[in-house]
N, C-alpha and C positions, 0 to 999 in steps of 0.2 A: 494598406490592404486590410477588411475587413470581413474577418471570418466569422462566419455561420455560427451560432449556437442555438441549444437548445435550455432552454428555462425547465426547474425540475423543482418540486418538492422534496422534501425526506422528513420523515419521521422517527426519531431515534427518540430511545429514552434518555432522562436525565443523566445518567450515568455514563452512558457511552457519549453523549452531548459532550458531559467532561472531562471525558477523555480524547476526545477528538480537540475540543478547544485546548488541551494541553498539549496535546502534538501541535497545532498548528503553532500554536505560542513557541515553544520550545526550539522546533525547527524556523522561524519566521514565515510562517504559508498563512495563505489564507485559506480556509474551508472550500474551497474551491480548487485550488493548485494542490491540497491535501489530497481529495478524489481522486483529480486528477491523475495524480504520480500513484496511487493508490492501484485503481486500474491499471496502468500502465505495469506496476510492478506484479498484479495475478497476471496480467497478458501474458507474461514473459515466466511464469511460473507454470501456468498451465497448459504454456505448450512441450516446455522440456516434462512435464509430467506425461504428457501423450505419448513424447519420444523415447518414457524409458529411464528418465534423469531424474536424483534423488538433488533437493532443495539442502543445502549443508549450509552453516555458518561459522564461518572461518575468519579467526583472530587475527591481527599485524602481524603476527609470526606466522601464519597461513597453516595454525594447527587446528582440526576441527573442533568445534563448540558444541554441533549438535545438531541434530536433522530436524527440518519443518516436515512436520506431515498432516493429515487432514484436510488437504485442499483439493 
């Protein structure tokens, strides 16, 4: 099966270039499946933001680390 895409540019500076190629190295993604999951994880951020729900980051012990906020 062959799905649809769309071709994109992007423009990033230097720095944030090397920082994205270091995510993607690091986790094995490619600049593409990076985006991807990328979006995928604001989708899911900015709808519990609609609903009222604060973004937390919670340790293996499931103790809080510290709230995302800005988005």
């Amino acid at each position: 099966m062959n799905k649809a895409t769309v071709k994109m540019s992007l423009h990033l500076s230097p720095e944030t270039n090397q920082i994205l190629e270091q995510l993607c190295q690091d986790n094995h993604l490619t600049k593409s499946d990076f985006i991807r999951k990328s979006i995928a994880l604001m989708q899911v951020a900015l709808k519990n933001k609609k609903k009222g729900n604060h973004l937390v980051v919670i340790n293996d012990k499931g103790e809080n680390q510290g709230e995302i906020i800005g988005l």
